[in-house]
N, C-alpha and C positions, 0 to 999 in steps of 0.2 A: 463257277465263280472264282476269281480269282483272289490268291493272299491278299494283295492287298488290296482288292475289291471286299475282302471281309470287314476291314475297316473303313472305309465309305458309306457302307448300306448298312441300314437299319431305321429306327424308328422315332419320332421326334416328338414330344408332346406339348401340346394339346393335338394339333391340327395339322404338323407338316408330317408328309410324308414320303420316303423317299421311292426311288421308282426303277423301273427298267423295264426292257423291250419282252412284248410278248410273244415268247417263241410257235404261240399258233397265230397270233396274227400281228406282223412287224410292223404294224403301223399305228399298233396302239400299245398302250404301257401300261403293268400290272404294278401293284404296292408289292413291296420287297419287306417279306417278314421279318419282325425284331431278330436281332442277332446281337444279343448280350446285351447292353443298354440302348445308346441312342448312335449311329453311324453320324460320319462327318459329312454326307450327303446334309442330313436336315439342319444339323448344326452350322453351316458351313450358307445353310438359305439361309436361317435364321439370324445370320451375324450380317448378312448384305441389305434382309429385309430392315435390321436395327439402322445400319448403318443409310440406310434410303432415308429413314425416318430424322437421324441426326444433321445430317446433309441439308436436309429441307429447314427444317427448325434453326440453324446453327444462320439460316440467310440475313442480313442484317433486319430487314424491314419487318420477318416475321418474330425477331428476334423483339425489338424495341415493341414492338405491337403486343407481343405477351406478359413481358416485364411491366410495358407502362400503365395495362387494361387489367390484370390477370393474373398478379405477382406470384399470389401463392398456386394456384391451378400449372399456370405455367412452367413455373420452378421446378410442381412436385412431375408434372410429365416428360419435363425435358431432363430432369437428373435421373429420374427412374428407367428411362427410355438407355440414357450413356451408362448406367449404370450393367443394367441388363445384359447391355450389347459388350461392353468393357468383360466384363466378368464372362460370359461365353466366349467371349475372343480371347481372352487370356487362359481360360483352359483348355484350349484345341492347340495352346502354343507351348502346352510345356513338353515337359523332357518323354521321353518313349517309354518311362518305366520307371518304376521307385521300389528303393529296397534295393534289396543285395542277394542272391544266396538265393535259397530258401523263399525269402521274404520277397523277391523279387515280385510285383507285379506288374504288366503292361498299362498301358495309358493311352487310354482312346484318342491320340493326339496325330496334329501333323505328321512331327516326329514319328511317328510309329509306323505311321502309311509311308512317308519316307525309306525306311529302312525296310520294310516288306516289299517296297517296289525296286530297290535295288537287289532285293535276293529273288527277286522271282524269274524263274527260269523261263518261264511264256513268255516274257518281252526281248526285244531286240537290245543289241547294245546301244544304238542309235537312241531310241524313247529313254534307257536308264543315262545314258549322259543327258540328253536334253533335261529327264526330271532333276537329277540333277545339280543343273545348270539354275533352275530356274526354284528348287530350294535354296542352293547357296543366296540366290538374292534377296527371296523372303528373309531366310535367316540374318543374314546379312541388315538389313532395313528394320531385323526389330531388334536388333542390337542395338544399334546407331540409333534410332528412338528413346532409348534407353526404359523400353519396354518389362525389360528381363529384371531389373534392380524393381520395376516402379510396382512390380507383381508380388516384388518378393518381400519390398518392403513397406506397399502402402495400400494394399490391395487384399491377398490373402493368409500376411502374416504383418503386422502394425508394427516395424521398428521402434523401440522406446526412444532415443535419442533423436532420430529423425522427426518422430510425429510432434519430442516438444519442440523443436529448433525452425519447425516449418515445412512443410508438405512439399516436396520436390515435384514438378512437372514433366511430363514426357514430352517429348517431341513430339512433331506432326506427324500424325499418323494413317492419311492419305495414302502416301508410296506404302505403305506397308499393306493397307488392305488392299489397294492394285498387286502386288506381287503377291499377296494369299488368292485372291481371286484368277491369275494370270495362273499360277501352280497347278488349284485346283482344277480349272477346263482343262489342263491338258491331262493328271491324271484321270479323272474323271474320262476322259474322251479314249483312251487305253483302256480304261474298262469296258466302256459301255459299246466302244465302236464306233461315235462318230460325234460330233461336233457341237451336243445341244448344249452344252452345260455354259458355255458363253452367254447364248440368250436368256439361258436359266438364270442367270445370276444378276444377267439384267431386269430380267421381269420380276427378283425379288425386290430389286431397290426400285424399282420405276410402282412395286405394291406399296413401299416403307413411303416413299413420297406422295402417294395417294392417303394414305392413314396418316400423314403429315398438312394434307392439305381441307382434308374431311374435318380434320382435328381444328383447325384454323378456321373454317369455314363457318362451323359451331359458335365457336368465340364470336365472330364479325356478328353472328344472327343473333345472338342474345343480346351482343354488346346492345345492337337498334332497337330490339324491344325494349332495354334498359332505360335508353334515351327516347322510347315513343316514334322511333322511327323500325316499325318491322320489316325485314329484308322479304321478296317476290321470290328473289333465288332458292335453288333446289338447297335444303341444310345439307347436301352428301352431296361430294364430286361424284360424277360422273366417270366411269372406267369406260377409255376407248381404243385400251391397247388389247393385245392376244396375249391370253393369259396360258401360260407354258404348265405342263403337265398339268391337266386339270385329272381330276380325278371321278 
């Protein structure tokens, strides 16, 4: 395993799990045992599966359909859902370590796999500039979102002056999960050896959109019972994509 393969892999809970190639048989994939708390592997699904789910709900039509049908139901799933997703995304983003000294402790963060991928002697100088190249722009993009204050001050720590004066806003934060996602396949693809973690990332949000549309689906069928019109349709979408590391 490598340095900063130690920080990728591990364990996710409830239900993700993170994975790698089975050295008796390459064509199938075994679960990678916990390794200190939870690797950025499951973390790292779990912030694409949120963000599938956000994506979906955030569309205008599914939007006015929960507010105007469903105020509070809607409300408490679609903040709990940003919330979640917000709060795991902003701790995979902070600093490499905290403390000083002594007190110094690591931080299961980007940042950390960052700096273990540049001191590891198994990769080429080629893949450490490319990572990189391709940190500097995440970092870069959550700066300019102004990610890093909205963490620090409305997030995990409640500024007193700011929270009475009014709740500051971040920026779009689109490019920013593009460039976390763009990051990860490629370190991710230097660990593992080849290319899945693209489709992987896809097939979590293409999941987050199906539990976005299940969720919707629900609504519509109650709403008709409601009104004495009961819906023929299946209450669950239907999944008719290939679902990437099943386990």
């Amino acid at each position: 395993m490598t340095d900063f393969g130690e920080v990728l892999t591990g364990f996710v809970i409830p239900e993700l799990s993170s994975y790698e190639p089975d050295p008796a048989s390459p064509d199938q994939l075994r679960k990678v045992k916990p390794l200190g708390n939870n690797g950025l592997n499951g973390r790292i699904y779990t912030v694409a599966y949120l963000w599938g789910i956000l994506r979906a709900v955030r569309l205008s039509r599914f939007w006015i359909f929960g507010l105007r049908n469903f105020p509070e139901l809607f409300n408490t799933f679609a903040s709990t859902t940003k919330t979640t997703w917000l709060t795991e995304f902003l701790r995979i983003m902070d600093r490499s370590s905290t403390g000083k000294g002594r007190q110094s402790r690591e931080n299961l963060t980007v940042a950390l796999c960052h700096e273990r991928f540049q001191s590891d002697a198994s990769l080429t100088a080629q893949q450490r500039t490319e990572e990189s190249r391709l940190f500097t722009l995440l970092d870069s993009a959550y700066s300019a979102a102004d990610l890093r204050d909205f963490r620090n001050r409305h997030m995990f720590h409640i500024d007193h002056v700011e929270a009475l004066t009014g709740i500051s806003q971040s920026k779009d934060v689109g490019p920013v999960m593009d460039k976390l996602f763009g990051w990860y396949a490629f370190v991710a693809s230097c660990h593992f050896g080849d290319d899945r973690m693209a489709p992987w990332l896809a097939d979590a949000q293409a999941r987050g959109k199906l539990a976005a549309r299940e969720f919707r689906r629900m609504l519509v069928t109650y709403l008709r019972v409601q009104v004495g019109k009961p819906s023929r349709r299946r209450p669950v979408a239907k999944w008719s994509g290939k679902l990437a590391l099943r386990s």
